[in-house]
Structure formats: structure tokens, C-alpha cells
C-alpha positions in Angstrom: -45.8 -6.9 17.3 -42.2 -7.9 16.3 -41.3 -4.1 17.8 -42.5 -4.3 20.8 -42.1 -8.2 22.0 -38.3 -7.9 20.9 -36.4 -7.4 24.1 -34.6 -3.9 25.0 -30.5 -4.1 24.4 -29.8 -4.7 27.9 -32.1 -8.1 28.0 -31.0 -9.2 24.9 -26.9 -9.5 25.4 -25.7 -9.2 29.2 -23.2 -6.8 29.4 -21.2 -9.5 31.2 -21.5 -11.8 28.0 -18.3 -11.4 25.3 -20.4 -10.0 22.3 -17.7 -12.1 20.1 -16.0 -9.5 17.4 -18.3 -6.5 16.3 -18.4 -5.6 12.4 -15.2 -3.6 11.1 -15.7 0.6 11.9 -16.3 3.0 9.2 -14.8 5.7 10.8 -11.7 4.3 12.1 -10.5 3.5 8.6 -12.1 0.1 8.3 -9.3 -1.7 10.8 -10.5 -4.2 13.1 -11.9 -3.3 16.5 -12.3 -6.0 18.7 -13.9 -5.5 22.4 -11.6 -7.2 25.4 -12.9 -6.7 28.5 -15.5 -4.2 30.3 -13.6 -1.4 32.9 -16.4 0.4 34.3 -20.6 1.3 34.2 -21.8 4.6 34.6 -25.2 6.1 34.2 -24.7 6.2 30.4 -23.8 2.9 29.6 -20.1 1.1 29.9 -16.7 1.3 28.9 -15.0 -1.1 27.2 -11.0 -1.5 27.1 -10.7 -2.6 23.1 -7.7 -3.7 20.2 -8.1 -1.4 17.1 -5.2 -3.4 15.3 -2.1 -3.1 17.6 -3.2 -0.5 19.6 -5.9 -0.6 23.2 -8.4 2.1 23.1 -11.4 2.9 24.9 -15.4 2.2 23.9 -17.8 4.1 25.7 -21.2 2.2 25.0 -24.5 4.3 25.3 -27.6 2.7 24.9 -30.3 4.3 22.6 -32.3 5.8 25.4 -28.7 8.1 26.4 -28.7 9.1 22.8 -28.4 12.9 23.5 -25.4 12.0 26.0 -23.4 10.9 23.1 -24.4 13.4 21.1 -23.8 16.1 23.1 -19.9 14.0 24.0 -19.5 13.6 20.5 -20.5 17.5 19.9 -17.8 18.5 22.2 -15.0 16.7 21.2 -15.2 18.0 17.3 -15.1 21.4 18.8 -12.0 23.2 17.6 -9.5 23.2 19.7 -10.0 20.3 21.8 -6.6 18.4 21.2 -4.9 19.0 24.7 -2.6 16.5 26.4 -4.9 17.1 29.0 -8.0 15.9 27.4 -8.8 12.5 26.4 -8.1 11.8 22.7 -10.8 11.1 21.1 -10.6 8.9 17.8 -14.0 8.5 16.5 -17.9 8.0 17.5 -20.3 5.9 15.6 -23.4 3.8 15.9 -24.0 -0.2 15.9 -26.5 -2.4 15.2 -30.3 -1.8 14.0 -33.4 -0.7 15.4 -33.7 -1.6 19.1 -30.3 -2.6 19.5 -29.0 0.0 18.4 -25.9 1.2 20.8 -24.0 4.3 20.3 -19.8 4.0 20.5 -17.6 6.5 21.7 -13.8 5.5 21.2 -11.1 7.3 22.2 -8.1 7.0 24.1 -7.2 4.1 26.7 -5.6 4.6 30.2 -4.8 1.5 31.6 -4.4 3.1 34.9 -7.9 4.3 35.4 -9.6 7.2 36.8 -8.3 9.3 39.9 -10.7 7.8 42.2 -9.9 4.0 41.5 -5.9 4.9 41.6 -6.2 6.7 44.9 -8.5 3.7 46.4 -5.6 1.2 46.0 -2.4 3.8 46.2 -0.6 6.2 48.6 0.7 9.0 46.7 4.0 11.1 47.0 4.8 14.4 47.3 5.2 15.2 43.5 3.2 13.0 42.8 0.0 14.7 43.7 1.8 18.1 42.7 2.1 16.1 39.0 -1.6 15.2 39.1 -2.7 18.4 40.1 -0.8 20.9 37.8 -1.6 18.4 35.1 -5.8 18.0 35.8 -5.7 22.1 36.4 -4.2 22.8 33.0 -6.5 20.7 31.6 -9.2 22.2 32.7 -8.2 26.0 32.3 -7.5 25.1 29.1 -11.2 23.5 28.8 -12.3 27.0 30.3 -10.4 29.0 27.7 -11.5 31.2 24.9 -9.3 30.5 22.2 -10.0 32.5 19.3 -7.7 31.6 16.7 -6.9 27.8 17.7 -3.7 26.2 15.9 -5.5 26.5 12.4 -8.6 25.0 13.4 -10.6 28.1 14.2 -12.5 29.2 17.1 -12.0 26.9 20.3 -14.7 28.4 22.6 -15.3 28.5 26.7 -16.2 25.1 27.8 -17.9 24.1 31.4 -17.5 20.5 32.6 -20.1 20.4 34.4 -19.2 17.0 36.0 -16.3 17.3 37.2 -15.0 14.7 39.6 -11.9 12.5 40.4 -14.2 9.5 38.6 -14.0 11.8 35.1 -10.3 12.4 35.6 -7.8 9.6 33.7 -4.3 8.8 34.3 -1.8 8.4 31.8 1.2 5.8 33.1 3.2 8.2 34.3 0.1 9.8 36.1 -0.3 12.7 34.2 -4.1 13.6 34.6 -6.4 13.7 31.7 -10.2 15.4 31.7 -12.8 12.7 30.1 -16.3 12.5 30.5 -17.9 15.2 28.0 -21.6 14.4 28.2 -23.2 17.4 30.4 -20.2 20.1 28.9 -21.2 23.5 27.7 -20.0 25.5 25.4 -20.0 29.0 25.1 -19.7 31.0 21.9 -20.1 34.6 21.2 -23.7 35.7 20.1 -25.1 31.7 20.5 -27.4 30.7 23.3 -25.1 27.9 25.3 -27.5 25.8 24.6 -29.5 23.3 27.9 -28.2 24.8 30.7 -30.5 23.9 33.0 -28.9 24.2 36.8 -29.2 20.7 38.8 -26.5 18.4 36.7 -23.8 16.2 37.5 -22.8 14.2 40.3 -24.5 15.3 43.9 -22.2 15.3 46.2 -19.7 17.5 43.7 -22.5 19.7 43.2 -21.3 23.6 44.5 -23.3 25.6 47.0 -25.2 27.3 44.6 -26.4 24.3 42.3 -27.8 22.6 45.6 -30.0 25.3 46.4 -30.9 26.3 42.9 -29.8 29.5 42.9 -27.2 29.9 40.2 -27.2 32.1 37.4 -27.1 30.6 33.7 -23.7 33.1 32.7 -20.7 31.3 31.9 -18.8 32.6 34.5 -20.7 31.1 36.9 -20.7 27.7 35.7 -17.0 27.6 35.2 -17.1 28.6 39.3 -19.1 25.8 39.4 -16.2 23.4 37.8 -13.8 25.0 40.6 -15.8 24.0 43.6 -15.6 20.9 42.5 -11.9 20.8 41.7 -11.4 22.1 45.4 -12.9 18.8 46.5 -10.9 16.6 44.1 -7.9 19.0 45.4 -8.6 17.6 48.9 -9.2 13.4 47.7 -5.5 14.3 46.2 -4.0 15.5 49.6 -6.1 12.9 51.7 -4.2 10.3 50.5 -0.1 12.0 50.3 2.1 10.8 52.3 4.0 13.9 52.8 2.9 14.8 55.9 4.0 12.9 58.8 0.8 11.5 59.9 -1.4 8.6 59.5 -2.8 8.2 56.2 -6.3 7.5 56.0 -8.2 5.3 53.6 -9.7 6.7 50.6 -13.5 8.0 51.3 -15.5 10.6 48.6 -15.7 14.8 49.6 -18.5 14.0 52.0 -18.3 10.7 53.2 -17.2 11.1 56.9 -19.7 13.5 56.8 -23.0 12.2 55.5 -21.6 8.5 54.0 -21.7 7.0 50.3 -25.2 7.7 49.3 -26.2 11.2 50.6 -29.8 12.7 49.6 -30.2 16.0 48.1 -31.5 17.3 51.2 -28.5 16.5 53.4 -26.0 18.0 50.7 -28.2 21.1 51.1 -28.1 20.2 54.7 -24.5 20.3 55.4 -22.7 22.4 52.1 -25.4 25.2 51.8 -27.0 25.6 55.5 -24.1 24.1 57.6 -21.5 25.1 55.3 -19.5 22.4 56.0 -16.4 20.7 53.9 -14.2 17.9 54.1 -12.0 17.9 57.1 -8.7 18.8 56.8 -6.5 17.2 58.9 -4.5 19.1 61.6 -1.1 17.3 60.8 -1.4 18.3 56.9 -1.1 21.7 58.0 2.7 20.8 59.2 4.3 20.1 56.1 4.9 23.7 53.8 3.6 22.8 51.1 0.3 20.8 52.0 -0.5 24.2 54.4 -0.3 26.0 51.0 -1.9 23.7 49.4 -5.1 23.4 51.8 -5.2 27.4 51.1 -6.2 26.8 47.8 -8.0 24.3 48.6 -10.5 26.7 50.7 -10.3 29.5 48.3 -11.8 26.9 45.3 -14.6 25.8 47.7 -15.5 29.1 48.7 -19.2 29.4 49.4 -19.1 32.5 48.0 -18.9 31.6 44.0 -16.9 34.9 42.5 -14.2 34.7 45.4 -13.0 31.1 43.7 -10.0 31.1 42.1 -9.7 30.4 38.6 -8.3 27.0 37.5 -5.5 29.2 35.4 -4.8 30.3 38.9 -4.6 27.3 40.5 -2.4 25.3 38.1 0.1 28.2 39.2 0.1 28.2 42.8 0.5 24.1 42.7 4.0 24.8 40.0 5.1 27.5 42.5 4.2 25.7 45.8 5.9 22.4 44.1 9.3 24.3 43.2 9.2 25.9 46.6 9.2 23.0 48.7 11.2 21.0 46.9 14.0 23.7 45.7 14.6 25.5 48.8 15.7 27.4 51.6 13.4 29.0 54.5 13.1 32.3 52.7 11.9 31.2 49.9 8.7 29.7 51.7 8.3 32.6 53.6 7.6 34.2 49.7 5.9 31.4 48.8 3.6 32.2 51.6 3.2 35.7 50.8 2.9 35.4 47.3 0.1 32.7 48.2 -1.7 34.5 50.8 -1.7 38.0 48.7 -1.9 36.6 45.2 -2.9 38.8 42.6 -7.0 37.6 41.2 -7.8 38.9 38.0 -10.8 41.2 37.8 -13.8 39.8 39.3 -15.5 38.7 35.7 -12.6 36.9 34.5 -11.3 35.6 38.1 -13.4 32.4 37.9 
């Protein structure tokens, strides 16, 4: 009777109530970890800006029910290999409290800045800047994609998918280098092992490629790192959306999709408008005037590609941004008329490894 009159988590502290000082953590070394102030909710829970002695750090709060979401976060972040500048830091996971309110903590590193979608609501970006954030967010997540098979000491760092990839699960440090976060539908792929629950319609909807919206994709890993880079196109175009480079108006922020089919689409019209229509976000005649936005938008096309193995890899991409970057801002008229041809006729790898 006690079980089952006691009120679930949620009804029993509001997340909007201070939950006063929790208990010291075991596996941060038994120093103080006090919870400040809550920064976000998601489908798994909320995160919590936090003082482990002098330092701020992020708690990511599951409830019990998301169990297997923190599990399968915590998984990936103890896989070899997963230090990267690029990648959120992660410092420890652990559980709190008994029986039914039991909640599952994920701490790692904070960004005081926020996620890429929050920072491009209330800012106008530069030039470099959204050459910074995307070389930066690219390498992260070619080196997510990697195989690595002797990793700095620490052994076998395997292929990763996202999976979830969107400008909400990319951080920025302070000086707006972009980190990958958000680990909870990744997929690892190792040698001889079954990747483990791969089924095909995760993530966030309107991210979702071509070939997850009509069910149609195939469970190898190639195709679900194509998957990440479909999406990347789209957060490619939120970047450019909001530059001030080009001499135009710039708009306000809206999501891939939001001129288009507004804030909460339906499955149906996704499938309506990416698979039947095969639509994307507009881009904007006057981006096409400045050298390196042009270039940009190229890539921009070829990641979003309805077709899955034409995509370019995100190896690739993190290369045409350095080289597009250092040819607009170094430069002389002939070297953007390389920088075009190098663009245009750039060399893929073979088609299995040109994700």
C-alpha cells in the first residue's frame, strides 16, 4: 500500500522547487555538489547548472522511468576514446535517492553559453564566427564517427552514430567553440558485436533524414552515420540563417522546417514535404552573393542529399568549411576561383567510407 499510494518523483518535489543541498557524491571524490539553478527540460528529464566545490558543472536529471537513457548516455561516454575537445566532458554518473524517487545523475561539463539553438535565438553571428562553430561541431562529430583502433592508451575507440543530432545537442564553450552532448540514442559499432537497438524511427522529427521518415533505412553503420549528416546539413543552414555576412536582411531564428510546415510538424507532413515533396529550407538568394556563403550553401545541399550515399562525410565537411574560411578571408580572386573548383570537384572517398 505504502508502494503504490507514495507519489511518483515528479509529484513529490516540483522541479521548480530548490531541492536544498543533495547528499555528498561517491563518485566525484566525496566533494560537495550543490544544485543552483535549472537550464533546460528535455524528454529525459532536466538539467541542472551545479557547484562541485569551486567549479560549475552540469546535472542531467533522468527520472527512473528514462533509466535505459542514462544508461545507454553513461555507456557511451566510458567508451574509449571519447575525450575530444569536441565532446562534452563527462565527470561522472550516479544514482540518488531510494525506491520511487530514485533519479539518475549525469554530470559533466558546464557551458554557460548554451546550446546552438538558444545562442542563435538571441545573437547575429559573424563571418568566422559560424566558420568557428562549424569546423569545430564537424570535427567533433567525425571524430564521434571514427574508428580508432589504438586510442591514446585507452584501447579500441569504435564508430559512433548520434543519432540525435541537432543545434539543441550542440554546446558552446565561451569562445563558441562547439561541443557534441546529448548521448542517449548513440550507437556504437564494434567489429564482430551486434550494435546493439537500432531500431530506425529515433531522434528529433523534423531532423529526421529522408530515409528514417519513410522507414526505409538500412541497419549498417554507414547508413546511420548518413543519417547524422543530413542532419548536420540542416544545422549547417540554422548556422548561415543567421550570419551576417551577406549583405541582406537577417532573418529571425526559425527551426529546418519552420517556414515550411511551422513548430510542431506531424510525421505525416515531414514525410509530406522531405520525402514526397523533397523540399529543404530555403536558401536565401542574397547568401548566394557573398563567396564563401555560395560555397557554403554547396555543402550544405550535398549533406542533405536525398540520396543517402552521395552525402559527404563529416571528415569532409570539417575541410571544405577550413578551406572555404582561409579562402575568403586570406585572398585574392584566384584563389576563389580554386576554392570553387576544388569545392565543386572535390575528391569523395569510395562510396563505403564516403559517409
Amino acid at each position: 500500500m505504502y508502494r503504490h499510494r507514495k507519489p511518483p518523483y515528479g509529484h513529490a518535489l516540483g522541479l521548480s522547487q530548490d531541492p536544498g543541498p543533495p547528499p555528498p557524491s561517491p563518485l566525484v571524490g566525496l566533494k560537495p555538489l550543490q544544485l543552483l539553478e535549472i537550464k533546460a527540460r528535455g524528454r529525459f528529464g532536466c538539467v541542472w547548472k551545479a557547484q562541485l566545490m569551486n567549479d560549475f558543472v552540469a546535472v542531467k536529471i533522468f527520472p527512473l522511468q528514462d533509466k535505459q537513457s542514462w544508461q545507454s548516455e553513461r555507456e557511451i561516454f566510458s567508451t574509449p576514446g571519447m575525450k575530444h575537445e569536441n565532446l562534452l566532458q563527462f565527470i561522472a554518473a550516479e544514482k540518488r535517492g531510494s525506491n520511487l524517487e530514485v533519479e539518475l545523475w549525469l554530470i559533466t561539463a558546464f557551458h554557460d553559453k548554451g546550446s546552438l539553438t538558444d545562442y542563435l535565438k538571441g545573437n547575429i553571428i559573424t563571418w568566422n564566427e559560424l566558420c568557428h562553430v562549424a569546423e569545430t561541431m564537424s570535427r567533433g562529430l567525425s571524430y564521434l564517427h571514427e574508428d580508432v583502433p589504438w586510442c591514446r592508451g585507452e584501447g579500441h575507440k569504435p564508430s559512433i552514430a548520434h543519432r540525435d543530432f541537432k543545434s539543441k545537442n550542440v554546446l558552446l564553450k565561451s569562445d563558441l567553440t562547439a561541443v557534441l552532448a546529448d548521448f542517449g540514442l548513440a550507437v556504437r559499432f564494434e567489429p564482430g558485436k551486434p550494435p546493439g537497438d537500432t531500431h530506425g524511427q529515433v531522434g528529433t522529427r523534423r531532423y529526421m533524414a529522408p530515409e528514417v521518415l519513410e522507414g526505409a533505412i538500412n541497419f549498417q553503420r554507414d547508413a546511420f552515420l548518413r543519417i547524422d549528416m543530413y542532419a548536420m546539413g540542416l544545422v549547417l543552414w540554422e548556422l548561415v540563417s543567421r550570419c551576417k555576412a551577406a549583405d541582406g536582411p537577417v532573418d529571425e531564428y526559425m527551426l529546418p522546417f519552420e517556414e515550411e510546415i511551422g513548430q510542431h510538424p506531424s510525421l505525416e507532413e515531414l514525410q509530406e514535404v522531405v520525402v514526397h515533396k523533397k523540399m529543404r529550407p530555403a536558401i536565401k538568394d542574397h547568401w548566394l552573393k557573398h563567396p564563401g556563403l555560395a560555397q557554403l550553401c554547396v555543402t550544405i545541399e550535398e549533406c542533405w542529399d536525398h540520396d543517402a550515399e552521395a552525402r559527404l562525410s563529416a571528415g569532409c565537411v570539417e575541410e571544405r568549411v577550413s578551406l572555404i574560411r582561409r579562402s575568403v578571408n586570406g585572398t585574392t580572386s584566384d584563389c576563389l576561383v580554386s576554392l570553387v573548383t576544388s569545392v565543386t570537384n572535390v575528391d569523395l572517398p569510395p562510396k563505403e567510407s564516403s559517409i
